[in-house]
GUGU-674902 format. One record per residue (C-alpha): residue in three letters; x, y, z. Coordinates in Angstrom, 2 decimals. Example, Ala and Ser with C-alpha at 12.3 -4.5 7.8 and 13.67 -1.06 7.14 Angstrom:
2
<ALA,<12.30,-4.50,7.80>>
<SER,<13.67,-1.06,7.14>>
END
This chain:
439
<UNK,<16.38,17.01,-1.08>>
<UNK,<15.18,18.27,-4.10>>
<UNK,<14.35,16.48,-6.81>>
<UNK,<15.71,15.95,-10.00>>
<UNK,<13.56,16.56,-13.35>>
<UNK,<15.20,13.95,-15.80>>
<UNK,<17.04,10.68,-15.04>>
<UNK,<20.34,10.94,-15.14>>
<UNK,<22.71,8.80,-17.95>>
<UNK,<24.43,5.85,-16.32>>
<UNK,<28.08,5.59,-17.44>>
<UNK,<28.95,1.98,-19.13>>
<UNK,<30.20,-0.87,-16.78>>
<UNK,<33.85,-1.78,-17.40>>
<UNK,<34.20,-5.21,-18.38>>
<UNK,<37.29,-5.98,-16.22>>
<UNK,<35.81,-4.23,-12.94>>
<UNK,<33.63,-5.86,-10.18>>
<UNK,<30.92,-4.05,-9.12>>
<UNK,<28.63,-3.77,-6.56>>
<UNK,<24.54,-2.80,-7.99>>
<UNK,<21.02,-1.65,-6.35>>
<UNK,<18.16,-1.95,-8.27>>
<UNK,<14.11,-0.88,-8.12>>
<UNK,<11.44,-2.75,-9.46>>
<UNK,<8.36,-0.20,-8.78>>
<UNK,<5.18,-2.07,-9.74>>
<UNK,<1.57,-1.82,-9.41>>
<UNK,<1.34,-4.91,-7.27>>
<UNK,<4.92,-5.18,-5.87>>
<UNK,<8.07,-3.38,-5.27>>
<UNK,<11.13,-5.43,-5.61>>
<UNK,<14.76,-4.05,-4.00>>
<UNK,<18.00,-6.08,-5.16>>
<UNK,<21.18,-5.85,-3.93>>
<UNK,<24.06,-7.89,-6.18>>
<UNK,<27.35,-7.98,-6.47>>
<UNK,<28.88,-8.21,-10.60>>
<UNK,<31.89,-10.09,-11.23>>
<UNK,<33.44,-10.20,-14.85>>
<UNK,<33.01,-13.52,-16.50>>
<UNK,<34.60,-15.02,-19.97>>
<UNK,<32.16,-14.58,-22.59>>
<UNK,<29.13,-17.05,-23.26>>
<UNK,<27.16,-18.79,-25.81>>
<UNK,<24.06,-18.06,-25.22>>
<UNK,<24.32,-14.98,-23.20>>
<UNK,<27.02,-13.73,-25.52>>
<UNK,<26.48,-10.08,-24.64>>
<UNK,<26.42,-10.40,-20.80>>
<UNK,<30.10,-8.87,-19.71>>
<UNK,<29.57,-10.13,-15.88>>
<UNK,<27.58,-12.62,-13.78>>
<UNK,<25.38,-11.82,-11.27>>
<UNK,<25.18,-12.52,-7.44>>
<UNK,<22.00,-12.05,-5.67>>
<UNK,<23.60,-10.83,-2.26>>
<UNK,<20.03,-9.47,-0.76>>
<UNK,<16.30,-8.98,-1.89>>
<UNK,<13.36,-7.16,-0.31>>
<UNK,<10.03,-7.36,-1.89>>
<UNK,<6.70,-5.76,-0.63>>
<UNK,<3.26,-5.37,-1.57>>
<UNK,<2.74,-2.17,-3.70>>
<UNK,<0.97,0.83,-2.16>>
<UNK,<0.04,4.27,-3.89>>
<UNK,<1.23,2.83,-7.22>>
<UNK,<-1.85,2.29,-10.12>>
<UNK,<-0.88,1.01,-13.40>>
<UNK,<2.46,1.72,-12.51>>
<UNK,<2.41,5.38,-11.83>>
<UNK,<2.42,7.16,-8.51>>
<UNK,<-0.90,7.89,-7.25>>
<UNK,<-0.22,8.40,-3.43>>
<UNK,<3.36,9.69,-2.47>>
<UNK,<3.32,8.94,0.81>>
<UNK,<2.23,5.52,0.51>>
<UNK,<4.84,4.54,-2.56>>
<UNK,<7.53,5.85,-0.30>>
<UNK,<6.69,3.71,2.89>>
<UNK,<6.51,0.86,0.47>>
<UNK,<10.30,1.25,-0.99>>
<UNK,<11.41,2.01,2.52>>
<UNK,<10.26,-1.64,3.34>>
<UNK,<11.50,-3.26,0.31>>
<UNK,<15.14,-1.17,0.47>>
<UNK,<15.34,-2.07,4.46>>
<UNK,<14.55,-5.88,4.23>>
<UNK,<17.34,-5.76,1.22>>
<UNK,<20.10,-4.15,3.20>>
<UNK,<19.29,-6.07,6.07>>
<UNK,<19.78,-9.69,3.76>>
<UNK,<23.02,-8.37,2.24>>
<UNK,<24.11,-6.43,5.06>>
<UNK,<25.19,-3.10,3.58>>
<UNK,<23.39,0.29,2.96>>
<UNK,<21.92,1.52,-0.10>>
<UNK,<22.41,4.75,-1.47>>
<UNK,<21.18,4.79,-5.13>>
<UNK,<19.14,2.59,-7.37>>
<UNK,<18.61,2.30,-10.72>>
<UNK,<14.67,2.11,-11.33>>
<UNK,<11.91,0.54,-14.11>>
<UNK,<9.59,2.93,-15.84>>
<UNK,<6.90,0.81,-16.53>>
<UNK,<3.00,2.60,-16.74>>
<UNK,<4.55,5.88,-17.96>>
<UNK,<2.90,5.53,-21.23>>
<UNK,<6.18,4.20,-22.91>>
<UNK,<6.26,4.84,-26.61>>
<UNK,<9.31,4.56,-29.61>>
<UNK,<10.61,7.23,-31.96>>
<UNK,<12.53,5.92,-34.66>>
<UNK,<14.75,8.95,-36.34>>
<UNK,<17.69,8.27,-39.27>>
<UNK,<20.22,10.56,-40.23>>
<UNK,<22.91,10.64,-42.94>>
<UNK,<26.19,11.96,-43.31>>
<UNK,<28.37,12.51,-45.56>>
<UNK,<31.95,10.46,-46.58>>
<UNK,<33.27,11.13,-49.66>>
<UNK,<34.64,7.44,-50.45>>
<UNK,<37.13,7.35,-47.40>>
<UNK,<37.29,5.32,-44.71>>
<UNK,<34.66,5.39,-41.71>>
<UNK,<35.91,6.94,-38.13>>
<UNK,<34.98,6.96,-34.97>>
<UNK,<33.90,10.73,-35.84>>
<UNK,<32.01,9.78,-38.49>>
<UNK,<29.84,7.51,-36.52>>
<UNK,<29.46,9.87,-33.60>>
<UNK,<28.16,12.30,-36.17>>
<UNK,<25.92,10.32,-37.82>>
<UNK,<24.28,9.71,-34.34>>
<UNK,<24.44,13.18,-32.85>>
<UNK,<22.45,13.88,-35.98>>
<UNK,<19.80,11.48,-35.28>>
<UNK,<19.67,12.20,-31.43>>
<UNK,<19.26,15.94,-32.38>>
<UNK,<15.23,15.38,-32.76>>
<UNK,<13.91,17.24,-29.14>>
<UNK,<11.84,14.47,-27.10>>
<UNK,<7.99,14.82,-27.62>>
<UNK,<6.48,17.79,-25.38>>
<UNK,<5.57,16.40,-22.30>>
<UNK,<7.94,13.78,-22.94>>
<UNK,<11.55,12.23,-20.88>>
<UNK,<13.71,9.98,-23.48>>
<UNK,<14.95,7.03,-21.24>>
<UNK,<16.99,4.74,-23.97>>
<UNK,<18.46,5.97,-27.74>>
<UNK,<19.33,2.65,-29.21>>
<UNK,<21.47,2.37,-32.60>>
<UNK,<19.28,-0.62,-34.56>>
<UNK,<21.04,0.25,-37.73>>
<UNK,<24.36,1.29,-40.01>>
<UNK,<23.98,1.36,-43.89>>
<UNK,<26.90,2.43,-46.31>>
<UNK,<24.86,2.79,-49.93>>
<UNK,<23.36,-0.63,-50.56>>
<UNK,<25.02,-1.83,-47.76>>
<UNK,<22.52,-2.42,-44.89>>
<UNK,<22.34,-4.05,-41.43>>
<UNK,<26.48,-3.27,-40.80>>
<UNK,<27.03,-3.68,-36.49>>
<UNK,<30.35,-1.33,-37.04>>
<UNK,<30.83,0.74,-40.04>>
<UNK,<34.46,1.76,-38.51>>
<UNK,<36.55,1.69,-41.15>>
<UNK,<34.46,0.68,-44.12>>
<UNK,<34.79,2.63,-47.47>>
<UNK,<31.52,4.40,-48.83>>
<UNK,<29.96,7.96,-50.21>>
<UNK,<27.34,8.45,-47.28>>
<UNK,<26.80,6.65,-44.10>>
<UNK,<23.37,6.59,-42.89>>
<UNK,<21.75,5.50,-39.04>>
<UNK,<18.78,4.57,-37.35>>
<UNK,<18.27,5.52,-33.40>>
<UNK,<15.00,3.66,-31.56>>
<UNK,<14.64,6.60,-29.00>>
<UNK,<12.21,5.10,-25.98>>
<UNK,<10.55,7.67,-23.86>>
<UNK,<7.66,7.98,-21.64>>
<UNK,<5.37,10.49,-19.56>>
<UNK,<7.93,13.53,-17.93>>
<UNK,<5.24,13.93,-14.99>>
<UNK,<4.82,9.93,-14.41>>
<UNK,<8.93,9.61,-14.32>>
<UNK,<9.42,12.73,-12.22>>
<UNK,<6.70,11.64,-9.16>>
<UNK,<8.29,7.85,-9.58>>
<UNK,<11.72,9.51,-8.74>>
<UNK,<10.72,11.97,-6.15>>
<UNK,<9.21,8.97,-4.33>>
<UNK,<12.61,7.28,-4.47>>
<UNK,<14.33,10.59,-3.24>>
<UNK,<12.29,11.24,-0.70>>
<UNK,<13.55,7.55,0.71>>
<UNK,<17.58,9.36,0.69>>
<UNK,<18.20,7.64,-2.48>>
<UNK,<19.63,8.82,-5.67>>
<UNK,<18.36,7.80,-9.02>>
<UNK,<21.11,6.67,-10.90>>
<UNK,<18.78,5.41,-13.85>>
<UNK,<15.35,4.89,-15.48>>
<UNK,<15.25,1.33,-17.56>>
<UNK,<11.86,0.85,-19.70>>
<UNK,<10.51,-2.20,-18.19>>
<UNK,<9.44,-4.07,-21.37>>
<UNK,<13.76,-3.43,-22.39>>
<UNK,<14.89,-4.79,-18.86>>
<UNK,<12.46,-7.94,-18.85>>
<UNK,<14.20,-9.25,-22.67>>
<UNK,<17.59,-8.29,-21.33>>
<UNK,<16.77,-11.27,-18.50>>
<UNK,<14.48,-13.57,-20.49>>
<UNK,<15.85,-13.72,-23.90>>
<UNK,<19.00,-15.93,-24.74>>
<UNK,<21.40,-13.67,-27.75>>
<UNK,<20.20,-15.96,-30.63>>
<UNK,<16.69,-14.66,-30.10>>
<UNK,<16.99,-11.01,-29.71>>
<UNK,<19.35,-11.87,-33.16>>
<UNK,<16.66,-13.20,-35.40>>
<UNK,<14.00,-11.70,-34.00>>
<UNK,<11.38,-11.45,-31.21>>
<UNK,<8.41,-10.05,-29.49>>
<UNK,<8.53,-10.01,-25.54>>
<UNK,<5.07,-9.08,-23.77>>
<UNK,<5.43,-8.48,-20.11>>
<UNK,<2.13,-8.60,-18.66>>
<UNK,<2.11,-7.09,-15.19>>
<UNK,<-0.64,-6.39,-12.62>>
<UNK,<-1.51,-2.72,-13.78>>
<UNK,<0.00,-2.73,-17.36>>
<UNK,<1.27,-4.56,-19.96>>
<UNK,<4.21,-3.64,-22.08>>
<UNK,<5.53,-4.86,-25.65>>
<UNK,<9.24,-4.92,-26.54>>
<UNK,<10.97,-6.11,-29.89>>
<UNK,<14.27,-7.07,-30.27>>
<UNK,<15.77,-7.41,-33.66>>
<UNK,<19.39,-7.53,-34.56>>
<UNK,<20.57,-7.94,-31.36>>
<UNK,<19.19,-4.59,-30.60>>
<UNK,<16.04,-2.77,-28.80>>
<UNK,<13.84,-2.07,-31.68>>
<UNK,<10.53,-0.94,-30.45>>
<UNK,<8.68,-0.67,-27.05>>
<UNK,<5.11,0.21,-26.60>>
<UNK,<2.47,-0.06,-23.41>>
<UNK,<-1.18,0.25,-22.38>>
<UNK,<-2.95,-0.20,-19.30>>
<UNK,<-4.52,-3.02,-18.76>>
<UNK,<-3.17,-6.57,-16.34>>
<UNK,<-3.79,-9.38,-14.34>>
<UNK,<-5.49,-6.50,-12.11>>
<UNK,<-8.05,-6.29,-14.41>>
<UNK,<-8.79,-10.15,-14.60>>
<UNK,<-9.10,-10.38,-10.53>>
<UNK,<-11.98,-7.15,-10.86>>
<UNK,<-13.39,-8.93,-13.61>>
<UNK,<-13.58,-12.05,-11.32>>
<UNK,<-14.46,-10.47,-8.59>>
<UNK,<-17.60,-8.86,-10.38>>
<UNK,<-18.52,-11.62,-11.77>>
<UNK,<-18.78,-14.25,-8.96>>
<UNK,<-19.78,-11.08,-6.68>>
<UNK,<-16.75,-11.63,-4.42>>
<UNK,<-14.38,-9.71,-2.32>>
<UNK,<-10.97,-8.62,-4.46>>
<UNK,<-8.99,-10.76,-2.45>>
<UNK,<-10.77,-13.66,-2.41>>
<UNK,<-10.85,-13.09,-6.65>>
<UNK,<-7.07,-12.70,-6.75>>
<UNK,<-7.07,-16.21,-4.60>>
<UNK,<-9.33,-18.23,-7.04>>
<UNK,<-7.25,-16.87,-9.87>>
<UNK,<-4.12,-18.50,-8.46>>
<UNK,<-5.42,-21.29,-7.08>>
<UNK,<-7.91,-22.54,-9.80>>
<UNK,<-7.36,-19.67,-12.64>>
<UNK,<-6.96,-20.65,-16.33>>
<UNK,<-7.39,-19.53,-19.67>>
<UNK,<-8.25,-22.69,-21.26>>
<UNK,<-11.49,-24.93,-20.53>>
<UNK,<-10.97,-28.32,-20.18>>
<UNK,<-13.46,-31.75,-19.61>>
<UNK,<-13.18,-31.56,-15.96>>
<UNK,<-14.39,-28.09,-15.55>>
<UNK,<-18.23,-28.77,-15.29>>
<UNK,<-17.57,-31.21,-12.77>>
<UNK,<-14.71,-29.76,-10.19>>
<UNK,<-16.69,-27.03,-7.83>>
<UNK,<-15.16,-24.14,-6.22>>
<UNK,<-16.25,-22.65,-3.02>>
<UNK,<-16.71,-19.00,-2.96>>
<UNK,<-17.40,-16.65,-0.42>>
<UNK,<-20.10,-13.95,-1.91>>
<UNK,<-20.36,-10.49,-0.43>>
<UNK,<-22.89,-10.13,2.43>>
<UNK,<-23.61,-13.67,2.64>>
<UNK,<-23.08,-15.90,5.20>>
<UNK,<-19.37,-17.26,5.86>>
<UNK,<-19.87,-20.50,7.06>>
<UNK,<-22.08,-21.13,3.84>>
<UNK,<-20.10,-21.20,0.91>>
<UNK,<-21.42,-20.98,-2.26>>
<UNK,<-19.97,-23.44,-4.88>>
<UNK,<-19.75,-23.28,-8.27>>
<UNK,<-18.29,-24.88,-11.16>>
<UNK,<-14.55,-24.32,-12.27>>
<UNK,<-16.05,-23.71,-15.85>>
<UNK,<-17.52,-20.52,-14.65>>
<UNK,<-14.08,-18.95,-13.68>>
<UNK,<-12.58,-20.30,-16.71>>
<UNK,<-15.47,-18.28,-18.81>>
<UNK,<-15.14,-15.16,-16.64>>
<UNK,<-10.96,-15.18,-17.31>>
<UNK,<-10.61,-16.11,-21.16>>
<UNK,<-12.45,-12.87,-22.43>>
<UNK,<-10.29,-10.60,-20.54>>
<UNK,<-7.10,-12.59,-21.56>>
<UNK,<-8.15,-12.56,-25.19>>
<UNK,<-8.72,-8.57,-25.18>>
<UNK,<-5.20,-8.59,-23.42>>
<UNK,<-3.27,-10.18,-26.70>>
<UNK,<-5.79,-8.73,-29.12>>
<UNK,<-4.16,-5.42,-27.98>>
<UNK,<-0.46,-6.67,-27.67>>
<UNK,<-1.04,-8.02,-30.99>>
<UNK,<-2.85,-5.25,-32.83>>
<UNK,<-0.19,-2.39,-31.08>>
<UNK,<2.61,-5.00,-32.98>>
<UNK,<0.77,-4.88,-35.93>>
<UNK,<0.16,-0.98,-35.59>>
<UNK,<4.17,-0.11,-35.29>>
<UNK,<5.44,-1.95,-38.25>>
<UNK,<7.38,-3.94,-36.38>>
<UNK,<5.37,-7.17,-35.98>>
<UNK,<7.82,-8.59,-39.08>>
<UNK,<11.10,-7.82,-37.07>>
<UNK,<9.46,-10.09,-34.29>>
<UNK,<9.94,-13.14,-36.63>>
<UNK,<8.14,-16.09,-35.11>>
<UNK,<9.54,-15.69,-31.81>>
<UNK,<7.05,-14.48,-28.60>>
<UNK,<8.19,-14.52,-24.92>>
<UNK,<5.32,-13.63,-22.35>>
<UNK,<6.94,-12.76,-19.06>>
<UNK,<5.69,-10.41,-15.65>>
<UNK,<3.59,-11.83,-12.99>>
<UNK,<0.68,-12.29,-15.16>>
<UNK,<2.24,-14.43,-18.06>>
<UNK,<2.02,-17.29,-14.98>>
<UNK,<-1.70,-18.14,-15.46>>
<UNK,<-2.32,-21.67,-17.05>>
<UNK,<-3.20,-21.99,-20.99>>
<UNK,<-1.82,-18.20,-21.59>>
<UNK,<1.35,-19.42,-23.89>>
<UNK,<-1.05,-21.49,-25.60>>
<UNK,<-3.80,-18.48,-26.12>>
<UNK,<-0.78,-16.48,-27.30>>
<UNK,<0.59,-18.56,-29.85>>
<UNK,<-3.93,-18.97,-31.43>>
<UNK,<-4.20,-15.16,-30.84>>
<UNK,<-0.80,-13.69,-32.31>>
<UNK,<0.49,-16.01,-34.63>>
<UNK,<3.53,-17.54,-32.92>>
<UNK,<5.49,-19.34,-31.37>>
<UNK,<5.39,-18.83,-27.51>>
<UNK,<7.08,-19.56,-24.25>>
<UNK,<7.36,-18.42,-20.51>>
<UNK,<10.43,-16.02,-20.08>>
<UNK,<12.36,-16.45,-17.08>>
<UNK,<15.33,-14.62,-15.47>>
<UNK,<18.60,-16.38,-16.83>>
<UNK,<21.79,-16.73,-15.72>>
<UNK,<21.63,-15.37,-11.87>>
<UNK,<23.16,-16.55,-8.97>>
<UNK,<22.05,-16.51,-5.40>>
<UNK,<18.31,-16.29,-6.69>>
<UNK,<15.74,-17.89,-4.17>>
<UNK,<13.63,-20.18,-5.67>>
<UNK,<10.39,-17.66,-5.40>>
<UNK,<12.31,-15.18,-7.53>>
<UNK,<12.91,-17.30,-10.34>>
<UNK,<9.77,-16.75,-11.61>>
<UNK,<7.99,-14.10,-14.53>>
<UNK,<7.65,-11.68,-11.80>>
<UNK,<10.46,-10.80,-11.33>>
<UNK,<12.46,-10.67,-15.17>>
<UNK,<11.63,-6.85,-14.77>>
<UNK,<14.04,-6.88,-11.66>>
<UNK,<16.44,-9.12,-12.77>>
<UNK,<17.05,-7.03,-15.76>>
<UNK,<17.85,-4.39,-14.15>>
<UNK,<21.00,-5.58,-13.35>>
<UNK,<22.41,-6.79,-16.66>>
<UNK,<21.41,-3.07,-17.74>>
<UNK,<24.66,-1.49,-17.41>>
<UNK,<26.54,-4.11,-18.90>>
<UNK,<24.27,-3.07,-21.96>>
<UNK,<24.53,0.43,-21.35>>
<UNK,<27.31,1.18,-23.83>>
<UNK,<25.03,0.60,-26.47>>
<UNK,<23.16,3.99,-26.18>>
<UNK,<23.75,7.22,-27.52>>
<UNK,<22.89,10.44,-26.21>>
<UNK,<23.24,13.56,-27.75>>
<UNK,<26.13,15.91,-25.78>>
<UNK,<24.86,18.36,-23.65>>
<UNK,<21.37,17.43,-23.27>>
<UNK,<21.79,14.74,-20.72>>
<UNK,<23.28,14.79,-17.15>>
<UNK,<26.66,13.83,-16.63>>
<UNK,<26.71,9.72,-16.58>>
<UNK,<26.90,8.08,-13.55>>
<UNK,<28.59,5.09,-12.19>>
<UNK,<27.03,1.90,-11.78>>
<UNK,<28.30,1.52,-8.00>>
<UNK,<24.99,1.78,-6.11>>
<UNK,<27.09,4.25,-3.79>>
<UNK,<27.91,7.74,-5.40>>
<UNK,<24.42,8.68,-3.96>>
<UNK,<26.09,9.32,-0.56>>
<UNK,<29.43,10.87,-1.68>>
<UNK,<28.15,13.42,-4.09>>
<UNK,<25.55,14.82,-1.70>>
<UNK,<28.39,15.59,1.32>>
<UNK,<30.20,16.86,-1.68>>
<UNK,<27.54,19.27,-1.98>>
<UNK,<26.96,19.54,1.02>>
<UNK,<30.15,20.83,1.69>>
<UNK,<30.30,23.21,-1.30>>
<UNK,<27.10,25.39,-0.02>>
<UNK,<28.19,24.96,3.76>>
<UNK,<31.53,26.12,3.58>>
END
């Protein structure tokens, strides 16, 4: 099978169809396969823009191999690790998986904000104006080197007239727009997706992760007014604002709760899995009274293992704060850097695996400057209680995706056709192909 150089455009769920979905979760310390089954719903009040609820009907998760800060390092490897994750899925839900829509998440994400304007002459705003408008901003070629994944409208303006959701049908001289266009690495994205092929599995789409974590986490009110969502993962850690109800930025750098196990692990001269123990077990980012007195056994390398070594909690508090501190001094200074910070208004979900460590909401809120909670996946059914956890918003997003997917806007002819959200045209379209060069 060969594989395919861009992801391909996945065509908008219909509101009034059940559906069954696949998704990927590819990440540097797990790989997450879900299996779910969409079912439209009325609409609700706090998750006003979700068109269907979610069953979980099976879920496969295994430890990450040949994947380093997200990207694919070692084919081979990353492909025997989504064969386990896809097989213990299918097994739980007890069909077969064909495609999956996947997270891009260490494939240097980065936003391009373009505007356009076109021109009205007084008269009333169509549906051709509008597509216009956008084709003009989605003209701009992607970065070289560079895949575009989302193309988010964030703005209409008609003169003075700014922030307008639908412009259909308003009156004005010029209307103008503003596309956030999300892309990351081509080579990063095109060795994620030839390790999914190789597994006899089509790509049906690439989210951003930092976009499908807030799609999970954030209730509408908050993506409305304004907020910053940091999704701190083993390998990387991503930044996503939402303003307006819309996707307004994304950015990423490398740098996890990977790094705060080595860091560990140098510093009490330990084995990495013994460090990535301690920083469950006993990990925080905040020293407290009790510290100097509560001991920790440790286990240093090439001593004896029937003699631990103890030491006091205070040490592994010292050890993790610095690195935690760099990590939002970077999330914070990359918010500042974009000019978005402002649209984040005083709102600041930390989600991924990561955002689990004790004291971190607090160290967010004295580091960036606001107000800060835990994001968790909401509104899923059928979720086992070990998935309804940080680590796993990434996943979860990925299937509220194409109830969002209407939103975007490509421009015609540079994408591949849009597929359907079924998580089984994989199968039909390649004997359809098959039996167009066979016969």
């Amino acid at each position: 099978m060969s594989a395919r150089t861009t992801p391909p455009r996945l065509r908008p769920l219909s509101a009034r169809r059940s559906a069954f979905l696949s998704v990927l979760d590819v990440g540097t310390s797990k790989i997450v396969c879900l299996i779910a089954r969409l079912d439209p719903i009325a609409a609700s009040e706090m998750l006003r823009g979700r068109t269907h609820s979610c069953r979980i009907l099976g879920i496969g998760h295994q430890r990450s191999l040949g994947i380093k800060a997200g990207a694919v390092v070692d084919l081979e490897e990353a492909e025997k690790a989504i064969r386990l994750a896809v097989d213990a899925a299918e097994r739980m839900a007890g069909v077969q998986v064909e495609s999956v829509i996947v997270t891009a998440a260490g494939c240097r994400l980065a936003s391009h904000l373009y505007d356009a304007k076109v021109a009205i002459g007084g008269r009333a705003v169509t549906e051709g104006d509008v597509h216009r408008v956008l084709e003009a901003c989605a003209s701009h070629a992607a970065p070289r080197g560079r895949i575009v994944l989302h193309s988010v409208p964030t703005n209409f303006a008609l003169g003075e007239i700014q922030n307008i959701r639908d412009p259909k049908g308003m009156v004005g001289d010029d209307l103008v727009a503003a596309l956030n266009v999300v892309s990351c690495d081509s080579a990063a994205v095109r060795n994620l997706m030839l390790a999914v092929e190789r597994c006899h599995l089509s790509v049906e789409a690439m989210v951003a992760a930092p976009y499908a974590a807030g799609l999970s986490t954030l209730v509408d009110d908050e993506a409305e007014l304004g907020t910053a969502l940091v999704d701190i993962g083993c390998g990387t850690t991503s930044v996503g604002v939402f303003s307006g109800g819309h996707l307004a930025h994304v950015d990423a750098f490398s740098m996890g709760g990977n790094h705060i196990t080595m860091d560990i692990a140098r510093g009490l001269n330990i084995r990495l899995a013994d460090a990535e123990r301690l920083k469950t077990l006993y990990g925080s980012c905040l020293p407290s009274a009790s510290d100097e007195r509560e001991s920790i056994g440790i286990m240093p390398v090439g001593e004896d293992p029937d003699r631990p070594v103890y030491v006091p909690k205070s040490q592994l508090v010292r050890i993790i704060r610095p690195r935690v501190e760099e990590m939002l001094e970077f999330a914070r200074d990359r918010l500042k850097q974009s000019g978005f910070s402002s649209l984040a208004g005083h709102g600041l979900i930390l989600t991924g695996g990561a955002s689990q460590l004790p004291g971190l909401a607090e160290e967010a809120k004295r580091i960036i400057g606001k107000q800060a909670r835990i994001g968790r996946p909401l509104g899923i059914k059928g979720l086992p209680e070990s998935a309804k956890s940080p680590s796993f918003s990434a996943a979860i997003g990925l299937l509220i995706y194409p109830q969002m997917a209407k939103a975007e806007r490509f421009r015609l002819g540079r994408a591949a056709p849009p597929q359907a959200a079924t998580g089984t045209h994989g199968y039909v379209a390649r004997v359809g192909h098959w039996l167009k060069t066979s016969f």
